[in-house]
C-alpha positions in Angstrom: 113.4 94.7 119.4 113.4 94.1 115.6 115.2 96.4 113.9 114.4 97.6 110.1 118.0 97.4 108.6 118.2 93.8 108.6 114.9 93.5 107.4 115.8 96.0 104.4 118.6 93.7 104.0 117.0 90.8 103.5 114.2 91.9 101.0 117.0 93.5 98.7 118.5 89.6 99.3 115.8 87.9 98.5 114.8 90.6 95.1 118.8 90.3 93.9 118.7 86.3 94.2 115.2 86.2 92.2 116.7 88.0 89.6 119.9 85.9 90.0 117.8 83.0 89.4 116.0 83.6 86.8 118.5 84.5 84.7 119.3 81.2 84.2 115.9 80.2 83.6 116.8 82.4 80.6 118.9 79.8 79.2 116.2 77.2 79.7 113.8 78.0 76.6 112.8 76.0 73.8 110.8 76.5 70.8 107.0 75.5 69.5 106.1 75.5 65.8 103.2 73.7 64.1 100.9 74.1 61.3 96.8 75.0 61.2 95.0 73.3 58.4 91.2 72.8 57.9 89.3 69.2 57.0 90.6 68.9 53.4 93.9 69.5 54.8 94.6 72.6 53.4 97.0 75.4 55.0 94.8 78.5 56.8 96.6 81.5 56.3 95.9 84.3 59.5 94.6 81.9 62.1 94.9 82.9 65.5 97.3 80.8 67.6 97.7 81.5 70.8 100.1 80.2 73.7 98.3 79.6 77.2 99.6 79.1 80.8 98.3 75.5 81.7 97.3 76.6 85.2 94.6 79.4 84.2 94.5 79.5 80.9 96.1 82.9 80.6 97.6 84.1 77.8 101.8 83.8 77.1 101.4 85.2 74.0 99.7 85.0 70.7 100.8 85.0 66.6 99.4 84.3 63.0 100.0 81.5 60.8 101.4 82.2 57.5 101.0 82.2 54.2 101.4 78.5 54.3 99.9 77.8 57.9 103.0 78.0 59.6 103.5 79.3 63.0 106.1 79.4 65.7 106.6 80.7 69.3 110.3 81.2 70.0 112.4 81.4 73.0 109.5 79.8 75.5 110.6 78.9 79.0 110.6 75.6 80.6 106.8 74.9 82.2 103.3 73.5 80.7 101.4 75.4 77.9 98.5 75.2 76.4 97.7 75.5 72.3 94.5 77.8 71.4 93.5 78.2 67.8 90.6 80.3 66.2 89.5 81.0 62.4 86.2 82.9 61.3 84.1 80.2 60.8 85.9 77.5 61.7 85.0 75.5 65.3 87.7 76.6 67.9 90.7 74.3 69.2 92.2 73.7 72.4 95.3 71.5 73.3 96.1 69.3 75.8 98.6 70.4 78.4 102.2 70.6 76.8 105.3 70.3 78.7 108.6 72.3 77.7 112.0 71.0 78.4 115.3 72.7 78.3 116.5 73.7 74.8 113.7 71.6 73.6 112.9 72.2 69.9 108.8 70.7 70.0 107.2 70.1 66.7 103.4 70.0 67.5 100.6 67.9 65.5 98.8 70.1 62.7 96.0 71.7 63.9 92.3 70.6 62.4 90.1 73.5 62.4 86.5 72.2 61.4 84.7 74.1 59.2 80.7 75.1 59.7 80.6 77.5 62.6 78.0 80.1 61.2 78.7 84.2 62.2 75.6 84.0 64.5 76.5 81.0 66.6 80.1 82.6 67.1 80.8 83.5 70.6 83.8 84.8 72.2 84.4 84.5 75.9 87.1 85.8 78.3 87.5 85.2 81.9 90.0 87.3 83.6 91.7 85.8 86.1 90.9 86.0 89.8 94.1 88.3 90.9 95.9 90.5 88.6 99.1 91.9 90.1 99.9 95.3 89.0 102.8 97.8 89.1 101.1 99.3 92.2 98.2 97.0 92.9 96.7 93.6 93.3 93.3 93.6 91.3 90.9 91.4 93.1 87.8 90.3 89.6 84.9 89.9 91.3 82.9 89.0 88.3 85.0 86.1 87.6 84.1 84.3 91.1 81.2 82.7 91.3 80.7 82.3 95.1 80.7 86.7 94.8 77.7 86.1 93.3 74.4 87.0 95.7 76.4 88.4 98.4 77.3 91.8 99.7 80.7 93.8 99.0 81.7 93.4 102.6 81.9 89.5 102.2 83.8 89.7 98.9 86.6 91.9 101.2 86.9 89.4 103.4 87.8 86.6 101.0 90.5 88.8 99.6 94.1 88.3 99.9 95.2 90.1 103.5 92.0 92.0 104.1 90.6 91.4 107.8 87.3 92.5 108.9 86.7 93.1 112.8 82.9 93.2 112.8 82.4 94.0 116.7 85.1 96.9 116.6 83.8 97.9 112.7 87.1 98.4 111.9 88.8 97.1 108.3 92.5 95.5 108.0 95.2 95.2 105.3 97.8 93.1 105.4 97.5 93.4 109.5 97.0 97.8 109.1 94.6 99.7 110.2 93.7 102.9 108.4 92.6 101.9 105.2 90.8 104.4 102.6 87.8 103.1 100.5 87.5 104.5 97.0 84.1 103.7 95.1 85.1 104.2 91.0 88.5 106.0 91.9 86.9 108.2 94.7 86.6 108.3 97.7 83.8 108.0 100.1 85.1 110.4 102.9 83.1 108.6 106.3 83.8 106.4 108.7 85.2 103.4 108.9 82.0 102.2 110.8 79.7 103.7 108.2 81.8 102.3 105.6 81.3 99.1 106.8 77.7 99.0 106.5 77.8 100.9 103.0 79.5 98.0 101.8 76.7 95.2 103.6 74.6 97.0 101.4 76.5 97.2 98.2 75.5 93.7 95.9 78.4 92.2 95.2 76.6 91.5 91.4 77.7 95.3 91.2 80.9 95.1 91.1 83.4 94.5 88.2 86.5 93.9 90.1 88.3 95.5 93.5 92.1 96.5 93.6 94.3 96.7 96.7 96.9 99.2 96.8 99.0 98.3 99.6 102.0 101.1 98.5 99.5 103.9 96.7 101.6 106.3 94.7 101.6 110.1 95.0 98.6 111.1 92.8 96.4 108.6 95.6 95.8 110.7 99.2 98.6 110.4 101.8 95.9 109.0 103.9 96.1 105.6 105.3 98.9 103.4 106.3 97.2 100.8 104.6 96.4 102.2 101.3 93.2 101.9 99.2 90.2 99.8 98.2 88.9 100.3 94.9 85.8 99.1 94.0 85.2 99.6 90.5 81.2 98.7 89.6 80.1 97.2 86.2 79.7 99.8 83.6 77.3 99.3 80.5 78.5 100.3 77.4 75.7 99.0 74.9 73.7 101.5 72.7 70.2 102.1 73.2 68.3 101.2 76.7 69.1 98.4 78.8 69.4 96.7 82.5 69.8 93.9 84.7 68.3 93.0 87.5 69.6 90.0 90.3 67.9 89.0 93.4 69.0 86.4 96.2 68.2 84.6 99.3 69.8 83.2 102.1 70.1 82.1 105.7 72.8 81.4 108.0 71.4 81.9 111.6 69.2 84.4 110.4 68.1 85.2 107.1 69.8 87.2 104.8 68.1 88.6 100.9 69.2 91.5 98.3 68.0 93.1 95.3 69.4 94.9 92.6 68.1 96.9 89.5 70.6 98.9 87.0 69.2 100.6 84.0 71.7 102.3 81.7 70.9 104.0 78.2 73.5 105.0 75.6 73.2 107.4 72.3 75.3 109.5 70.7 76.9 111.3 72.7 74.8 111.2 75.6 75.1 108.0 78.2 73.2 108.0 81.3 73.0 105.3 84.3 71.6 104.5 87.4 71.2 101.9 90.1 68.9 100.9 92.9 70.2 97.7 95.1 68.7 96.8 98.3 69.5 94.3 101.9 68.1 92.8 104.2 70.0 90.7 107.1 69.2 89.5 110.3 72.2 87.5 111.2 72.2 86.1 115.3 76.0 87.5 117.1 77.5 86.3 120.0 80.3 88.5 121.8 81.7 87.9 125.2 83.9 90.0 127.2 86.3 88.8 130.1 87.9 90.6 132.5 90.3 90.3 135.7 91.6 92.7 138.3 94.1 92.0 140.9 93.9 94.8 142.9 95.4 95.1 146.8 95.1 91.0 147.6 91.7 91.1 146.2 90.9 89.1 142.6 87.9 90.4 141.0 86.5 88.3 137.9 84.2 90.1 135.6 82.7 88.2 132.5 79.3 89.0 130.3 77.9 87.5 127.4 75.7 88.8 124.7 73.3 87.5 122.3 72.0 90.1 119.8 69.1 89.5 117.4 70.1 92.6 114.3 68.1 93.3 111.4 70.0 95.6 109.1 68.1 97.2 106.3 69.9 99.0 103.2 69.4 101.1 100.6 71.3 102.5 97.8 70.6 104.3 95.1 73.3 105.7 91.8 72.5 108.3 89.1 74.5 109.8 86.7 75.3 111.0 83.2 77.6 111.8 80.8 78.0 114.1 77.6 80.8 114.3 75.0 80.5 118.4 74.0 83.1 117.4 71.5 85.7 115.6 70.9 88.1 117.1 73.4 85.7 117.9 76.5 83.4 115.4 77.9 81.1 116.4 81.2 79.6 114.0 84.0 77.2 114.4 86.5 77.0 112.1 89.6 74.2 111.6 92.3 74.1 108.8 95.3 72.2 108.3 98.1 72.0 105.8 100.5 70.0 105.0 103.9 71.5 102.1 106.0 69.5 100.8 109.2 70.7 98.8 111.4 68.2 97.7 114.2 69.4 95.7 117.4 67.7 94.3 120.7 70.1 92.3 123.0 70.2 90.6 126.0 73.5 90.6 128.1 74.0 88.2 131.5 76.7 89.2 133.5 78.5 87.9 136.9 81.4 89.4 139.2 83.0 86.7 141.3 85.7 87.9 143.9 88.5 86.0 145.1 86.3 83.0 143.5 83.5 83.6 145.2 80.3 84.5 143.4 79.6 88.4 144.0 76.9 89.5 141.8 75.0 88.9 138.8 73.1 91.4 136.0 70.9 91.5 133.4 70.5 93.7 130.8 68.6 94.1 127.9 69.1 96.7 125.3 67.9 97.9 121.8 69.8 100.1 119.8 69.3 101.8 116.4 72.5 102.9 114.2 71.1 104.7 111.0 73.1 106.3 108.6 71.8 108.4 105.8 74.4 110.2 103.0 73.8 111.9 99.8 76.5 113.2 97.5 77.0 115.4 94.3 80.0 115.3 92.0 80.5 117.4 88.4 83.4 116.1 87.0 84.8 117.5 83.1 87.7 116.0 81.2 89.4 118.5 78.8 91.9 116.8 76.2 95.0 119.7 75.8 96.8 118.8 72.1 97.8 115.3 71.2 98.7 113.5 74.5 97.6 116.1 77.4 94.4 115.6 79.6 92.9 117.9 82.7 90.7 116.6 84.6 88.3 118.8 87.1 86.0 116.6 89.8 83.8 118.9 92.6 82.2 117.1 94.7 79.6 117.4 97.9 79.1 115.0 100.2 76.7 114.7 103.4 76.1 112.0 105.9 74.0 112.1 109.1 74.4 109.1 111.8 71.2 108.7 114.9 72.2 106.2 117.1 69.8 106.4 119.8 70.4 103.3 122.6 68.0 102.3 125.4 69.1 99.9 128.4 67.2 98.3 130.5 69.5 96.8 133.7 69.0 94.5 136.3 70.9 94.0 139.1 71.2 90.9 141.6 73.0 89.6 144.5 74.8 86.3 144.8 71.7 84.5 146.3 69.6 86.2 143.0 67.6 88.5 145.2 66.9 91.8 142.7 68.7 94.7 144.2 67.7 97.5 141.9 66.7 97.9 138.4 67.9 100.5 136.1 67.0 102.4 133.0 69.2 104.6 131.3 69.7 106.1 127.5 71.9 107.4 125.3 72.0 109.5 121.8 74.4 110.1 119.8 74.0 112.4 116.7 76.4 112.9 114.1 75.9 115.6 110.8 79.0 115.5 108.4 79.9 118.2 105.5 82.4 117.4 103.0 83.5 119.9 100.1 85.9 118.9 97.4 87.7 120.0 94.9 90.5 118.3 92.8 92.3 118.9 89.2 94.7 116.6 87.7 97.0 117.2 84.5 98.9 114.3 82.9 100.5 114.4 79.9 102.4 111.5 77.6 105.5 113.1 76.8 106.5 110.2 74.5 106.1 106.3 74.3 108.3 105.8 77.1 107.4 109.2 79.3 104.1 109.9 81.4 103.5 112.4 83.8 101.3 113.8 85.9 100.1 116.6 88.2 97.7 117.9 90.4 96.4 119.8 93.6 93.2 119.1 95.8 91.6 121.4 98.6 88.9 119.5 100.8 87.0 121.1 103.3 84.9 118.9 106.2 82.8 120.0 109.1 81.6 117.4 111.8 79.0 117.9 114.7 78.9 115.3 117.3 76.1 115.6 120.4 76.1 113.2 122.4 73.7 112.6 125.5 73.1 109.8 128.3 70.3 109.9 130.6 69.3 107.9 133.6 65.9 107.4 134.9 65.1 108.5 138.8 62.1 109.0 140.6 60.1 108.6 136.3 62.1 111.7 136.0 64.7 111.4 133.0 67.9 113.3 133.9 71.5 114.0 132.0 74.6 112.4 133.0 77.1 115.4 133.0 80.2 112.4 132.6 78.6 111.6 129.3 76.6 114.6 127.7 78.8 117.1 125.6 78.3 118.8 122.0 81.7 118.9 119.6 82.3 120.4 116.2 85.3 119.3 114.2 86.3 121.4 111.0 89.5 120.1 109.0 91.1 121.5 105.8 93.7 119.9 103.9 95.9 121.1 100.5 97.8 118.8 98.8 100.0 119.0 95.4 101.6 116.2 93.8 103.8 115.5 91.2 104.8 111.8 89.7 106.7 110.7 86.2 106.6 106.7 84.7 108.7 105.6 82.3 110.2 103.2 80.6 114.0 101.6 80.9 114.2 99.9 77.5 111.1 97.1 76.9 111.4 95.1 79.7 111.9 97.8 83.1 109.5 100.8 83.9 110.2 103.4 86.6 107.8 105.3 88.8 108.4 108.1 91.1 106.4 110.7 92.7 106.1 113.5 95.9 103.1 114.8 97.0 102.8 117.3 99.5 99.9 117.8 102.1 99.1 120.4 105.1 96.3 120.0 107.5 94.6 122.3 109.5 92.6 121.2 112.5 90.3 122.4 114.7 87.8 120.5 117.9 85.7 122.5 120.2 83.4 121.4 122.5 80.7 123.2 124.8 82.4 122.0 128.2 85.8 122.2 127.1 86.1 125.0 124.9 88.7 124.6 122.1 90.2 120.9 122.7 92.1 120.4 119.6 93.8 123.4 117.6 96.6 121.6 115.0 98.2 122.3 111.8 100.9 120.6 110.5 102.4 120.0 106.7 104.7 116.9 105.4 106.1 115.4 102.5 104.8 112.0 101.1 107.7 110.2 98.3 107.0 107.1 96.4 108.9 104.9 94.4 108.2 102.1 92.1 110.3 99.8 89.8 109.3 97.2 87.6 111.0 94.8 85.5 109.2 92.2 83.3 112.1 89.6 83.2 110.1 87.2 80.5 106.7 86.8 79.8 106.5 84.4 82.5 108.1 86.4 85.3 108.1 89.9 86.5 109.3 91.9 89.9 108.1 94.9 91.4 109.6 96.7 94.4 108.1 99.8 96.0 107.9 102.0 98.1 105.5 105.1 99.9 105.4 107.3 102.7 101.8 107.2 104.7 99.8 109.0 107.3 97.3 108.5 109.3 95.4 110.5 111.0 92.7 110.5 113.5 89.1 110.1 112.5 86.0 112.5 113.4 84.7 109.6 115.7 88.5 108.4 117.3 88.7 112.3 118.3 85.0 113.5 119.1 83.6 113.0 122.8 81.5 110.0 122.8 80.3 107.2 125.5 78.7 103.6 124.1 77.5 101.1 127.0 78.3 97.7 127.0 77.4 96.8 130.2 77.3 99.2 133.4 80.7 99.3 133.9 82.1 98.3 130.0 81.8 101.6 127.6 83.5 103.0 124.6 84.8 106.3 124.5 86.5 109.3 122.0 90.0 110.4 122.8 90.6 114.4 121.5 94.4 113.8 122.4 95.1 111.4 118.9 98.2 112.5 117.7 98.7 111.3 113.5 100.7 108.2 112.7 103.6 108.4 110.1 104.3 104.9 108.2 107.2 103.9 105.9 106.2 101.1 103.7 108.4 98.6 102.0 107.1 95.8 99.0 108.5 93.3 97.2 106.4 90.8 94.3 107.0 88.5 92.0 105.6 86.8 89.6 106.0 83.0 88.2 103.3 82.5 85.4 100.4 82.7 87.7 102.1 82.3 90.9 102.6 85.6 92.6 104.3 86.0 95.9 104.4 89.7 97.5 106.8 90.2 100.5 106.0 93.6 102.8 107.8 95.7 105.6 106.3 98.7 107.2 107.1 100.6 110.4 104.5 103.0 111.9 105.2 105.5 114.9 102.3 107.0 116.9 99.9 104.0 115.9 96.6 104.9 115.9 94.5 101.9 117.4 91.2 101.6 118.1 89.1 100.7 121.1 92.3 100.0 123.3 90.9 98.8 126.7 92.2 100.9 130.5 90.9 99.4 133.8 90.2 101.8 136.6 91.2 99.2 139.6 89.2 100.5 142.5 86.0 100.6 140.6 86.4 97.3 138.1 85.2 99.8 135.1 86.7 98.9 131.8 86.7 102.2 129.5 87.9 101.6 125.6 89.3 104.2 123.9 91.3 104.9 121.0 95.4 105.4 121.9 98.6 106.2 120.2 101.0 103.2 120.4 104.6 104.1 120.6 105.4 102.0 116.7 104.4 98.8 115.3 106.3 96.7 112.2 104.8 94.4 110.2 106.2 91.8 107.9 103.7 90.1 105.6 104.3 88.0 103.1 101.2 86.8 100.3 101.2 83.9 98.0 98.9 83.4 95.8 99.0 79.8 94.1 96.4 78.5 91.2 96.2 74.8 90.5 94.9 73.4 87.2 94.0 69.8 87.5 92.2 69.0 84.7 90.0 70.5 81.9 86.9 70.9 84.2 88.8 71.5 87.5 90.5 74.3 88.6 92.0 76.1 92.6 93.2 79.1 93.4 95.1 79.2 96.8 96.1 82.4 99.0 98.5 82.2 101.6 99.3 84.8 103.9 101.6 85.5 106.8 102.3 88.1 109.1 104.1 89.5 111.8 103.7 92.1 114.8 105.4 93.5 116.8 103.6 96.7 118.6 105.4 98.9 121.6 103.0 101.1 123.6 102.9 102.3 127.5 100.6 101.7 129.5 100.6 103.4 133.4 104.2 104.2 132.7 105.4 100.4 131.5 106.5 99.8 128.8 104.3 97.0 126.8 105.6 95.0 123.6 104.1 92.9 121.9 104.8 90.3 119.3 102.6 87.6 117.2 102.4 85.2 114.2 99.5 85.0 112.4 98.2 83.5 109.0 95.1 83.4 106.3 94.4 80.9 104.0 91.6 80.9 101.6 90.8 78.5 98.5 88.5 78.8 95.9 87.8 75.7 93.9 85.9 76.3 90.4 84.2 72.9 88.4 83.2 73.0 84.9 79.8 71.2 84.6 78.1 70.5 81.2 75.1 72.7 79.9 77.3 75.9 80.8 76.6 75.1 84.9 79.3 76.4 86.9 80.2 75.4 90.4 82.2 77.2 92.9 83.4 76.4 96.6 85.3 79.3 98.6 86.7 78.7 102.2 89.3 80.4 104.4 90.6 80.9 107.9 92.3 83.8 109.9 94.1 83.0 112.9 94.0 85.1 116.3 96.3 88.4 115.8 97.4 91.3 117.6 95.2 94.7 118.2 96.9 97.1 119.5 98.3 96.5 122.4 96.3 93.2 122.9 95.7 89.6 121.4 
């Protein structure tokens, strides 16, 4: 078994020889001077100069010429730069790459700024770059990637660092964890994971500004989820007066595939209002097949079926808000959404049961299933300034989804010489209203330059109705089967507090700390059952952060948080999904919640960043583990508590500049697992290595053409307590 001390060990190793290192990269710096003059060669006082990384184009740092033209960047590291100057109305300059050496002293040429550029042909454009690392978070800019363009929200996850998604279990990984939380503008959206998952099939990716992964959230972020947060933040207009934009694209890929989006926003005074409408379409062919084996007393039975489904998927969305300064301390905001996602499925399924080698039986089955989601929400949110540096902030929110998932089967069934034995129809319904009720306030306060903190409590409120029903046809009579027919109601409440502090260790080293406290009562009742699930418990949630900017080329963070998981309305609630006749899905009332210690180490060279992370998780929720009952070769999936799992991860992220017009950026990532769980009694442990890779490669064209290729590849990985 792997055990976490050495593991601790070795990250504090590996953090104490970066810093080791690099401070002799300290005594590896050189300085770059120069001079800006225009045409007739005379000195420009208070250009802009400013010093780039060579790989992206980022910036080291910038100064001002002086009186006589003069600049100079002092005490720059060992590496490749980049020279940008700018003057009002004077053309723009750009170096070529320039390489540092130790204690180099570098006298550049003078700098030619042309004169002639007029005030109306000036433009200004930044780029950010494609990943951002943060104290607490690895900022994902969407609108700087190209290949985001046209596409959907879901597909822009799956290109980012670490992020799996399971599209036949709907299910959404981090970093190989299950039980992340998906925030939309810093809040969150409170459903699902598998209406999450279509919510963001139908989210434009054109929407979105940029998405950050919080892998180690700190406290004033919801204990929820051992594998922290999404957020996607969405474009924001802030011109005056009315305006909009609009985007529209097609596509096919075995099936076609189309979206479009219209955003009006209008801005006065004190008033600003905003809205958006997007909509998708896609009707993408799947393939799933399912294998299974039983060796039961001396006799081998062989099960396998394949599926071809033909989905159509149909979203829409729809955003309105406002917002209104009352003065210059209190501004108030109003937010509306809406959104109705239909996804429409008929599939064929061939299966055959061979025993001991010998062809048994054979089945056909053909099915067509609906899965629509509708949800509206409410939020009032007001922001209240308190004296020079304080700020409350109140947010209410109401939210309300519905899920109909009505299912129809139609089942052949045929002997080994294909003579038709009996044909079979059968239904199933499952309906699914959810309540949520929020209420949060948050008061932060900068206690100096160096000090922040902040505060806060939250109540939220949720009640769930599941009814579930499967009928079979006999004798053109439709009747219930009892196995599969119950009605459940779920409410949950959960109060939380938190408390955190930031602040600064001299210029160079912040500190971050924070508790947060949560209690949850639970409560599941079902018709047949009575009261099934009857659970409160509280805990305590630390986090710690530290981060030290070493130079402006290098930087190290280390953190660490204290998760939770815990079960879903759907992992809990009674519920029974046919794959075949003798494959279904099921809910498991008995989930227990999972309690996750998370460990994180990154650093940053320039643009290089590599993050290193541990985590260890008892009572692992996992989803859609598979039992088979022997005697009858039925295969039920449920959702189970593992005994633990670990993880180790470890993320690089590499750019690579090759010319002016030419330009990569490279993820790496690779993880281990290790999972224990029982299983009849035995003891089961797994352990497997597993790796991502992604590329995006960007080209400069002339005429302001762009082109952009994005690629990547996830190896098989654990699930549970299977492969």
């Amino acid at each position: 078994m792997f055990k976490p001390q050495p593991v601790l060990f070795k990250l504090i190793t590996v953090s104490l020889f970066i810093i080791v290192c690099q401070k002799s990269l300290l005594y590896s710096q050189g300085n770059l001077k120069g001079k800006v003059i225009d045409d007739n060669q005379e000195a420009l006082a208070y250009a802009n100069v400013l010093l780039l990384n060579s790989i992206d184009s980022s910036l080291i740092r910038g100064e001002l010429t002086d009186d006589g033209g003069n600049y100079i960047f002092q005490a720059v590291d060992q590496g490749s730069y980049l020279i940008s100057s700018s003057y009002l109305g004077y053309s723009d300059y750009y170096s070529e790459v320039i390489n540092i050496s130790n204690n180099q002293d570098l006298r550049m040429d003078d700098i030619i700024l042309s004169e002639g550029v007029s005030l109306d042909e000036v433009q200004v454009v930044a780029k950010k770059a494609l990943f951002e690392q943060k104290i607490d978070r690895l900022v994902v800019n969407v609108a700087s990637s190209l290949t985001s363009a046209g596409g959907t929200a879901l597909e822009v996850l799956e290109k980012s660092p670490g992020v799996i998604v399971n599209r036949q279990s709907n299910n959404i990984s981090l970093v190989g964890k299950d039980g992340l939380s998906v925030m939309i503008n810093g809040k969150l959206t409170y459903q699902p994971v598998e209406s999450i998952i279509q919510m963001l099939e139908g989210m434009p990716s054109d929407n979105i500004e940029s998405i950050e992964i919080i892998t180690t959230p700190p406290a004033n972020f919801d204990a929820e989820g051992n594998a922290g947060f999404i957020n996607i933040i969405l474009k924001e207009r802030t011109d005056m007066g009315l305006n909009g934009n609009w985007s529209a694209s097609v596509g096919y890929g075995r099936g076609e595939t189309a979206s479009a989006n219209l955003g009006l926003n209008y801005r006065k005074d004190k008033l600003n209002i905003f809205s958006n409408y997007s909509y998708t379409r896609m009707a993408q062919e799947q393939f799933f097949y399912n294998y299974r084996k039983v060796d039961f007393e001396n006799t081998i039975t062989e099960s396998e079926v394949s599926t071809n489904r033909e989905p159509n998927e149909n979203n829409h969305n729809i955003r309105l808000g406002l917002d209104y300064e009352l003065s210059d301390n209190t501004i108030v905001g109003l937010l509306f959404g809406a959104y109705n996602n239909r996804w429409a499925m008929d599939a064929n399924n061939f299966g055959m049961t061979t025993i001991n080698n010998t062809l048994d039986s054979r089945l056909s089955l053909v099915n067509d299933e609906v899965n629509e989601w509708k949800h509206f929400m409410s939020n009032i949110n007001i922001e209240q300034k308190i004296g020079s540096s304080g700020k409350l902030n109140l947010n209410l929110d109401y939210l309300l989804y519905e899920d109909d998932n009505p299912t129809n089967y139609t089942t052949e069934f045929f002997d080994a010489d294909d003579v038709l034995l009996k044909l079979e129809e059968t239904r199933s319904r499952k309906l699914t209203p959810i309540n949520i009720k929020v209420a949060q306030v948050d008061y932060s306060n900068t206690i100096n330059e160096n000090i922040n903190f902040l505060t806060g409590f939250k109540i939220a409120s949720s009640e769930f109705t599941n009814d579930v029903s499967v009928e079979i046809k006999e004798n053109n009579e439709w009747n219930f089967i009892d196995q599969f027919t119950n009605e459940s109601d779920l409410k949950e409440n959960i109060l939380a507090a938190f408390a955190s502090v930031d602040f600064k260790i001299k210029d160079n080293n912040t500190f971050k700390a924070g508790l947060r406290y949560e209690h949850t009562d639970s409560k599941l009742n079902t018709i047949k059952e009575g009261s099934v699930v009857d659970r409160q418990f509280g805990a305590l949630f630390p986090s710690v952060f530290y981060s030290r900017k070493i130079n402006d080329e290098q930087s190290l963070n280390l953190s660490y948080s204290r998760r939770i998981t815990r079960p879903t309305f759907n992992d809990m609630a009674p519920f029974a999904i046919f794959l075949d006749p003798n494959t279904f899905f099921f809910g498991n009332a008995s989930l227990q919640p999972a309690i996750a210690n998370n460990y994180k180490v990154d650093y940053r060279l320039n643009s290089y960043m590599l993050s290193v992370q541990y985590s260890k998780e008892d009572s692992t929720i996992s989803r859609f583990q598979d039992r088979v009952t022997l005697n009858t070769n039925q295969q039920a999936y449920e959702p189970v508590n593992l005994s633990n799992t670990e993880n180790i991860s470890a993320n690089l992220s590499v750019p690579v500049y090759i010319g002016n017009n030419w330009t990569m950026q490279n993820n790496f990532l690779f993880l281990w697992s290790q999972t224990e769980s029982y299983y009849d009694d035995d003891l089961i442990k797994l352990s497997n290595k597993s790796y991502n890779i992604s590329t995006t490669q960007t080209w400069l064209l002339e005429n302001d053409f762009s082109l952009e290729l994005n690629a990547f590849y996830n190896s098989p990985s654990i699930s549970g307590r299977s492969t």
